[in-house]
C-alpha positions as CSV (number, residue, x, y, z in Angstrom):
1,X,3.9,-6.8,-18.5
2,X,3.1,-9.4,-21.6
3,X,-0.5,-8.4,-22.3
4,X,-1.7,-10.5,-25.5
5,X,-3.4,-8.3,-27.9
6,X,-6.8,-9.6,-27.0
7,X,-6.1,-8.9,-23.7
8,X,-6.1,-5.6,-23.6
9,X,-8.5,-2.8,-22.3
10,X,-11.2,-1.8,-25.3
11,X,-11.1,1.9,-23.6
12,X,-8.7,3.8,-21.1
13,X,-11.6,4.5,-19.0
14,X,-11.0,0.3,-17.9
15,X,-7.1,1.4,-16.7
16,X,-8.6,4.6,-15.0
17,X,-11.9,2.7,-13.5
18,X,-9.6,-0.3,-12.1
19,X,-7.4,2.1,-11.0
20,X,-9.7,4.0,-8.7
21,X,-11.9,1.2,-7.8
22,X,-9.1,-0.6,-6.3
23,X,-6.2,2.1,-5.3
24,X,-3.9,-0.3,-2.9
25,X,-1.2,-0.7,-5.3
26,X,1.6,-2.7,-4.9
27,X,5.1,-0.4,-5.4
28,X,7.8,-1.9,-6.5
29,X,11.8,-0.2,-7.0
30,X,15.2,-1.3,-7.7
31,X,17.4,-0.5,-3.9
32,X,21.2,-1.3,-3.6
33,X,22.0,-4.7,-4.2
34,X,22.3,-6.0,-0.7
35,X,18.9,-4.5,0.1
36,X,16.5,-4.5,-3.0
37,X,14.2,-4.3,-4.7
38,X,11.8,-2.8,-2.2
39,X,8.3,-3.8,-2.7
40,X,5.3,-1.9,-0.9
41,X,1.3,-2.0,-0.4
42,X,-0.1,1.4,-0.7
43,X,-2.8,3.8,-1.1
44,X,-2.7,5.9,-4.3
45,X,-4.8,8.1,-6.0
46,X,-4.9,11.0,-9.4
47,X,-3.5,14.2,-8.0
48,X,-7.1,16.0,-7.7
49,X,-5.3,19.5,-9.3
50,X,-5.4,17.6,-12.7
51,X,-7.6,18.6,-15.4
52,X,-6.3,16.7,-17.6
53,X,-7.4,14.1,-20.1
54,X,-6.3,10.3,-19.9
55,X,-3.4,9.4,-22.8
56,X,-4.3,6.0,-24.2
57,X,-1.4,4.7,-22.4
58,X,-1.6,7.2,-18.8
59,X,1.5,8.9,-19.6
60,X,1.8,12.3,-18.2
61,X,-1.3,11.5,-15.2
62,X,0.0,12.6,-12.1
63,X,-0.1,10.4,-9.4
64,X,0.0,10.6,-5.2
65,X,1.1,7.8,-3.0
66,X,2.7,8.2,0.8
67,X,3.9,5.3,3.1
68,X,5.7,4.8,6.5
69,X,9.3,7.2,6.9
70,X,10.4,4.6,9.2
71,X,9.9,2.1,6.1
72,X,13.7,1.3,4.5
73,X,11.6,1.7,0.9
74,X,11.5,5.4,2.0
75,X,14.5,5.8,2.4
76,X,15.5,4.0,-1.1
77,X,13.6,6.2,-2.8
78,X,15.0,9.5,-4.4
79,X,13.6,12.1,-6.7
80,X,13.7,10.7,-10.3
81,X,13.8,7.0,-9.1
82,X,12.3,4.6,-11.4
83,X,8.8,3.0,-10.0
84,X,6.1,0.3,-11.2
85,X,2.4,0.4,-9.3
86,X,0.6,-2.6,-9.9
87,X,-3.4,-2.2,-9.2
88,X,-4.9,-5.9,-9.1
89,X,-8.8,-5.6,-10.0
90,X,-11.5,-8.4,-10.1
91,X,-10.6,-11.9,-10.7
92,X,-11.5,-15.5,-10.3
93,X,-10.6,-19.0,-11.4
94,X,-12.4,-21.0,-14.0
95,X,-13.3,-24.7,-13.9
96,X,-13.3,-26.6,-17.1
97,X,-16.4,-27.8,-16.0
98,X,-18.0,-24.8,-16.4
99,X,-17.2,-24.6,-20.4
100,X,-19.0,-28.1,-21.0
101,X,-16.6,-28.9,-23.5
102,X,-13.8,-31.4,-24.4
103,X,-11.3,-31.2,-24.3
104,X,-10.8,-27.9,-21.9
105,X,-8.1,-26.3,-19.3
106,X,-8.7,-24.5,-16.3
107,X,-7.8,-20.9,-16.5
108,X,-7.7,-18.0,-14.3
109,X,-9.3,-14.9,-15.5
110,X,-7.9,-11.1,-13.9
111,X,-7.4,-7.9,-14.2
112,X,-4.9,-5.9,-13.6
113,X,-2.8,-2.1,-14.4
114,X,0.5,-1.9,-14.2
115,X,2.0,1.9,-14.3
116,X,5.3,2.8,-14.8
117,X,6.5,6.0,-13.8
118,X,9.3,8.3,-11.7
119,X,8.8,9.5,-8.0
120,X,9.3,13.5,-7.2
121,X,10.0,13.1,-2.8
122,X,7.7,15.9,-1.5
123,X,9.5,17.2,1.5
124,X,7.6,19.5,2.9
125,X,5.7,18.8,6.1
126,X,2.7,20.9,4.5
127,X,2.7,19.4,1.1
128,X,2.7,16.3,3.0
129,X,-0.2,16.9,4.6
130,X,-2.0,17.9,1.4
131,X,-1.7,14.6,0.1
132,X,-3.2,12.9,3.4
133,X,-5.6,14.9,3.1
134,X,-6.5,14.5,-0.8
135,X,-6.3,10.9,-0.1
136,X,-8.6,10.7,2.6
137,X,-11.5,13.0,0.2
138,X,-10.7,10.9,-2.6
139,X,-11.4,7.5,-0.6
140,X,-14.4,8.8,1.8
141,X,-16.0,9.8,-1.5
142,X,-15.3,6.3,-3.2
143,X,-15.3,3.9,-0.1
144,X,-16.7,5.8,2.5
145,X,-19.6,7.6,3.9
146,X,-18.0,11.7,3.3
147,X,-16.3,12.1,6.7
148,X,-15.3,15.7,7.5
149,X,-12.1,15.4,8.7
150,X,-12.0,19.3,9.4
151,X,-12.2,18.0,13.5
152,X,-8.9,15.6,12.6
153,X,-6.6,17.9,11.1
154,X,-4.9,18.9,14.2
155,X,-4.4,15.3,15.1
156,X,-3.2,14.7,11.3
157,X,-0.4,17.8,11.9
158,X,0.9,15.7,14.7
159,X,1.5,12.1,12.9
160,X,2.0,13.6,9.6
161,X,5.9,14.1,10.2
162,X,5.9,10.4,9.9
163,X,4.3,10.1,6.8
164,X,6.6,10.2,3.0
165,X,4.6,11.1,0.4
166,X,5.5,11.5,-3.3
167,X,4.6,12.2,-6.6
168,X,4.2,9.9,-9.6
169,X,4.9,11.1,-13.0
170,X,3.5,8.4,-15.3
171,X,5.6,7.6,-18.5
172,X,3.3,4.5,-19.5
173,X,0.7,2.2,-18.4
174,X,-0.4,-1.5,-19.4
175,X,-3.5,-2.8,-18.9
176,X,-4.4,-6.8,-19.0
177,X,-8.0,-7.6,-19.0
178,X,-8.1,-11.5,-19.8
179,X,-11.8,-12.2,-19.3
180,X,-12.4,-15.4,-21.3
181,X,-11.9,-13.6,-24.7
182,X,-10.3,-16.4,-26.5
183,X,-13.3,-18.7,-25.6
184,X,-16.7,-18.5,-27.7
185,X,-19.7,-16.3,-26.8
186,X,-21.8,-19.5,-25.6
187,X,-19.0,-20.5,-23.1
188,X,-17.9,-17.3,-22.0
189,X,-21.5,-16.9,-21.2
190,X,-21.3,-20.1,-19.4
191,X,-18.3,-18.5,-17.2
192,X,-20.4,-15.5,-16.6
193,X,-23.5,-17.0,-15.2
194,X,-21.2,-19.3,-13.4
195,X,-19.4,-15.9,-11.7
196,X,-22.2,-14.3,-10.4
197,X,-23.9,-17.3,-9.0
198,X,-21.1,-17.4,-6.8
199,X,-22.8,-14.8,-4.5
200,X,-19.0,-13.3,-4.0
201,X,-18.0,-9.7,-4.5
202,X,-15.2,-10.4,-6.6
203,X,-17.0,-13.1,-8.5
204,X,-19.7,-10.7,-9.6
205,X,-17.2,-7.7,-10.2
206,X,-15.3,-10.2,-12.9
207,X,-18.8,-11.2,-14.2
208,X,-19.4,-7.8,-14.9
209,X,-16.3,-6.8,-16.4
210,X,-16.8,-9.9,-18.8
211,X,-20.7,-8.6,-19.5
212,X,-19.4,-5.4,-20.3
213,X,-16.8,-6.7,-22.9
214,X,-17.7,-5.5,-26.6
Protein backbone atom coordinates (compact mmCIF):
# COMPACT_ATOMS: atom_id res chain seq x y z
CA UNK A 1 0.00 0.00 0.00
CA UNK A 2 1.37 3.71 -1.13
CA UNK A 3 0.98 5.46 2.35
CA UNK A 4 2.46 9.18 1.85
CA UNK A 5 4.64 9.96 4.70
CA UNK A 6 2.06 12.22 6.22
CA UNK A 7 -0.15 9.65 6.08
CA UNK A 8 0.97 7.49 8.34
CA UNK A 9 0.02 6.37 12.00
CA UNK A 10 1.91 8.82 14.73
CA UNK A 11 1.93 5.51 17.05
CA UNK A 12 1.46 1.65 16.55
CA UNK A 13 -1.18 1.74 19.09
CA UNK A 14 -3.49 3.43 15.76
CA UNK A 15 -2.59 -0.07 13.54
CA UNK A 16 -3.33 -2.20 16.78
CA UNK A 17 -6.69 0.11 17.90
CA UNK A 18 -8.12 -0.03 14.12
CA UNK A 19 -7.27 -3.39 14.06
CA UNK A 20 -9.32 -4.55 17.02
CA UNK A 21 -12.03 -2.06 16.72
CA UNK A 22 -12.87 -3.24 13.41
CA UNK A 23 -11.62 -7.09 12.97
CA UNK A 24 -13.67 -8.13 9.68
CA UNK A 25 -10.79 -8.15 7.50
CA UNK A 26 -10.73 -8.65 4.02
CA UNK A 27 -8.21 -11.78 2.99
CA UNK A 28 -6.80 -11.73 0.00
CA UNK A 29 -4.19 -14.76 -1.76
CA UNK A 30 -2.71 -15.58 -4.94
CA UNK A 31 -4.80 -19.39 -6.17
CA UNK A 32 -3.91 -21.08 -9.54
CA UNK A 33 -4.36 -19.04 -12.40
CA UNK A 34 -7.69 -20.35 -13.59
CA UNK A 35 -9.15 -19.75 -10.11
CA UNK A 36 -7.43 -16.81 -8.26
CA UNK A 37 -6.76 -14.79 -6.37
CA UNK A 38 -9.23 -15.66 -3.64
CA UNK A 39 -10.55 -12.86 -1.78
CA UNK A 40 -12.49 -13.37 1.75
CA UNK A 41 -14.43 -11.29 4.52
CA UNK A 42 -13.50 -12.48 7.91
CA UNK A 43 -13.26 -12.36 11.56
CA UNK A 44 -9.76 -11.99 12.97
CA UNK A 45 -8.28 -11.33 16.06
CA UNK A 46 -4.36 -11.33 18.22
CA UNK A 47 -3.81 -14.88 19.25
CA UNK A 48 -4.68 -14.13 23.14
CA UNK A 49 -1.39 -16.54 24.26
CA UNK A 50 0.80 -13.44 23.13
CA UNK A 51 2.58 -11.40 25.49
CA UNK A 52 4.28 -9.78 23.35
CA UNK A 53 4.96 -6.17 22.53
CA UNK A 54 3.77 -4.53 19.10
CA UNK A 55 6.96 -3.94 16.44
CA UNK A 56 6.58 -0.55 14.86
CA UNK A 57 5.61 -2.27 11.80
CA UNK A 58 3.45 -5.68 13.50
CA UNK A 59 5.99 -8.07 12.41
CA UNK A 60 6.16 -11.12 14.41
CA UNK A 61 2.07 -10.51 16.05
CA UNK A 62 0.39 -13.63 15.70
CA UNK A 63 -2.78 -13.57 14.25
CA UNK A 64 -6.17 -16.00 14.20
CA UNK A 65 -8.64 -16.08 11.42
CA UNK A 66 -11.11 -19.17 10.35
CA UNK A 67 -13.63 -19.27 7.43
CA UNK A 68 -16.03 -21.77 5.69
CA UNK A 69 -14.14 -25.48 4.62
CA UNK A 70 -16.61 -25.65 1.97
CA UNK A 71 -15.16 -22.18 0.71
CA UNK A 72 -12.62 -22.96 -2.50
CA UNK A 73 -10.20 -20.06 -0.58
CA UNK A 74 -9.78 -22.93 1.98
CA UNK A 75 -8.83 -25.11 0.04
CA UNK A 76 -6.18 -22.65 -1.90
CA UNK A 77 -4.66 -22.06 1.07
CA UNK A 78 -1.51 -24.10 2.30
CA UNK A 79 0.89 -23.79 5.19
CA UNK A 80 3.44 -20.99 4.37
CA UNK A 81 1.03 -19.35 1.69
CA UNK A 82 1.49 -15.75 1.29
CA UNK A 83 -1.62 -13.52 2.72
CA UNK A 84 -2.60 -9.73 2.91
CA UNK A 85 -5.56 -8.68 5.66
CA UNK A 86 -6.95 -5.46 4.96
CA UNK A 87 -8.83 -3.85 8.16
CA UNK A 88 -10.95 -0.75 6.85
CA UNK A 89 -11.50 1.70 9.88
CA UNK A 90 -13.47 5.06 10.00
CA UNK A 91 -13.96 7.15 6.99
CA UNK A 92 -16.04 9.69 5.24
CA UNK A 93 -16.08 12.06 2.24
CA UNK A 94 -15.29 15.67 2.26
CA UNK A 95 -17.16 18.46 0.49
CA UNK A 96 -15.15 21.37 -0.76
CA UNK A 97 -17.65 23.29 0.75
CA UNK A 98 -16.80 22.53 3.92
CA UNK A 99 -13.08 24.07 3.59
CA UNK A 100 -14.57 27.61 2.53
CA UNK A 101 -11.83 28.18 0.37
CA UNK A 102 -10.90 28.58 -3.37
CA UNK A 103 -10.00 27.01 -5.05
CA UNK A 104 -10.65 23.37 -3.26
CA UNK A 105 -11.17 19.50 -4.29
CA UNK A 106 -13.25 17.07 -2.78
CA UNK A 107 -11.41 14.34 -0.93
CA UNK A 108 -12.11 11.33 0.89
CA UNK A 109 -10.55 10.93 4.15
CA UNK A 110 -9.97 6.82 5.59
CA UNK A 111 -8.31 4.71 7.47
CA UNK A 112 -7.13 1.64 6.96
CA UNK A 113 -4.19 -1.52 7.96
CA UNK A 114 -3.07 -3.53 5.64
CA UNK A 115 -0.96 -6.74 7.09
CA UNK A 116 1.03 -8.89 5.31
CA UNK A 117 1.93 -12.14 6.57
CA UNK A 118 2.01 -16.22 6.00
CA UNK A 119 -0.82 -18.74 7.09
CA UNK A 120 0.15 -21.95 9.34
CA UNK A 121 -3.51 -24.45 8.41
CA UNK A 122 -4.38 -25.66 11.91
CA UNK A 123 -5.72 -29.08 11.46
CA UNK A 124 -6.77 -30.25 14.37
CA UNK A 125 -10.46 -30.42 15.17
CA UNK A 126 -9.41 -29.27 18.82
CA UNK A 127 -7.11 -26.47 17.96
CA UNK A 128 -9.89 -25.50 15.74
CA UNK A 129 -12.20 -25.11 18.26
CA UNK A 130 -9.76 -23.03 20.38
CA UNK A 131 -9.76 -20.43 17.94
CA UNK A 132 -13.76 -20.23 17.82
CA UNK A 133 -13.66 -20.01 20.98
CA UNK A 134 -10.87 -17.24 21.50
CA UNK A 135 -12.73 -15.44 18.85
CA UNK A 136 -16.03 -15.44 20.31
CA UNK A 137 -14.17 -14.01 24.08
CA UNK A 138 -12.38 -11.60 22.19
CA UNK A 139 -15.55 -10.15 20.32
CA UNK A 140 -18.26 -10.58 23.34
CA UNK A 141 -15.68 -8.57 25.32
CA UNK A 142 -15.30 -5.83 22.47
CA UNK A 143 -18.78 -5.90 20.77
CA UNK A 144 -20.78 -7.76 23.05
CA UNK A 145 -22.42 -8.05 26.30
CA UNK A 146 -19.77 -11.18 27.90
CA UNK A 147 -21.85 -14.17 26.83
CA UNK A 148 -20.81 -17.50 28.54
CA UNK A 149 -20.73 -19.76 25.92
CA UNK A 150 -19.81 -22.61 28.43
CA UNK A 151 -23.88 -23.85 27.57
CA UNK A 152 -22.70 -23.70 23.58
CA UNK A 153 -19.67 -25.69 23.43
CA UNK A 154 -21.33 -28.90 22.75
CA UNK A 155 -23.26 -27.39 19.93
CA UNK A 156 -19.81 -25.66 18.71
CA UNK A 157 -18.07 -29.50 18.79
CA UNK A 158 -20.72 -30.42 16.30
CA UNK A 159 -20.30 -27.46 13.46
CA UNK A 160 -16.76 -26.92 14.29
CA UNK A 161 -15.60 -29.82 11.70
CA UNK A 162 -16.77 -27.27 9.16
CA UNK A 163 -14.80 -24.49 10.33
CA UNK A 164 -10.78 -23.82 8.78
CA UNK A 165 -8.97 -21.91 10.99
CA UNK A 166 -5.32 -20.73 10.67
CA UNK A 167 -2.62 -18.86 11.97
CA UNK A 168 -1.10 -15.53 10.76
CA UNK A 169 2.50 -14.93 11.19
CA UNK A 170 2.91 -11.13 10.41
CA UNK A 171 6.09 -10.20 8.45
CA UNK A 172 4.85 -6.36 8.07
CA UNK A 173 2.12 -4.06 8.42
CA UNK A 174 1.09 -0.50 6.77
CA UNK A 175 -0.97 1.76 8.19
CA UNK A 176 -2.72 4.86 6.08
CA UNK A 177 -4.37 7.37 8.25
CA UNK A 178 -5.20 10.30 5.71
CA UNK A 179 -7.35 12.59 7.93
CA UNK A 180 -6.99 16.03 6.32
CA UNK A 181 -3.33 16.42 7.26
CA UNK A 182 -2.24 18.29 4.25
CA UNK A 183 -4.94 20.90 4.90
CA UNK A 184 -4.38 23.83 7.52
CA UNK A 185 -5.46 23.58 11.23
CA UNK A 186 -8.52 26.16 10.60
CA UNK A 187 -9.94 23.91 7.80
CA UNK A 188 -9.24 20.68 9.05
CA UNK A 189 -11.15 21.98 11.98
CA UNK A 190 -13.80 22.90 9.59
CA UNK A 191 -13.90 19.12 8.40
CA UNK A 192 -14.09 18.00 11.98
CA UNK A 193 -17.04 20.00 13.19
CA UNK A 194 -18.54 19.18 9.93
CA UNK A 195 -18.00 15.11 10.78
CA UNK A 196 -19.59 14.95 13.92
CA UNK A 197 -22.50 17.10 13.08
CA UNK A 198 -23.30 14.43 10.86
CA UNK A 199 -24.98 12.45 13.83
CA UNK A 200 -23.38 9.14 12.02
CA UNK A 201 -21.20 6.52 13.75
CA UNK A 202 -18.60 6.58 11.30
CA UNK A 203 -18.70 10.31 10.77
CA UNK A 204 -17.94 10.85 14.43
CA UNK A 205 -15.35 7.88 14.69
CA UNK A 206 -13.29 9.83 11.62
CA UNK A 207 -13.85 13.10 13.63
CA UNK A 208 -12.27 11.64 16.36
CA UNK A 209 -9.42 10.18 14.80
CA UNK A 210 -8.73 13.65 13.14
CA UNK A 211 -9.14 15.41 16.98
CA UNK A 212 -6.81 13.01 18.16
CA UNK A 213 -4.06 13.84 15.44
CA UNK A 214 -0.84 15.52 17.09
Amino acid sequence: MFVPSHYREPDVSWMVDLMRGNPLALAASNGNPDDGPFATHLPVITDPRWEGQPAPDLAGMPLLGHMNRTNPHWAALDTGTVILLTFTGPHAYVSPTVYDITPAAPTWNFTSVHVHGTVEKIETMEETLGVVQATVEAFEQEFGKSWDMTGSIDYFRKIVSGVGAFRIRVKKAEGMFKLSQEQCPEVRERVVRSFADRGCTRHAQTADLMSRLP
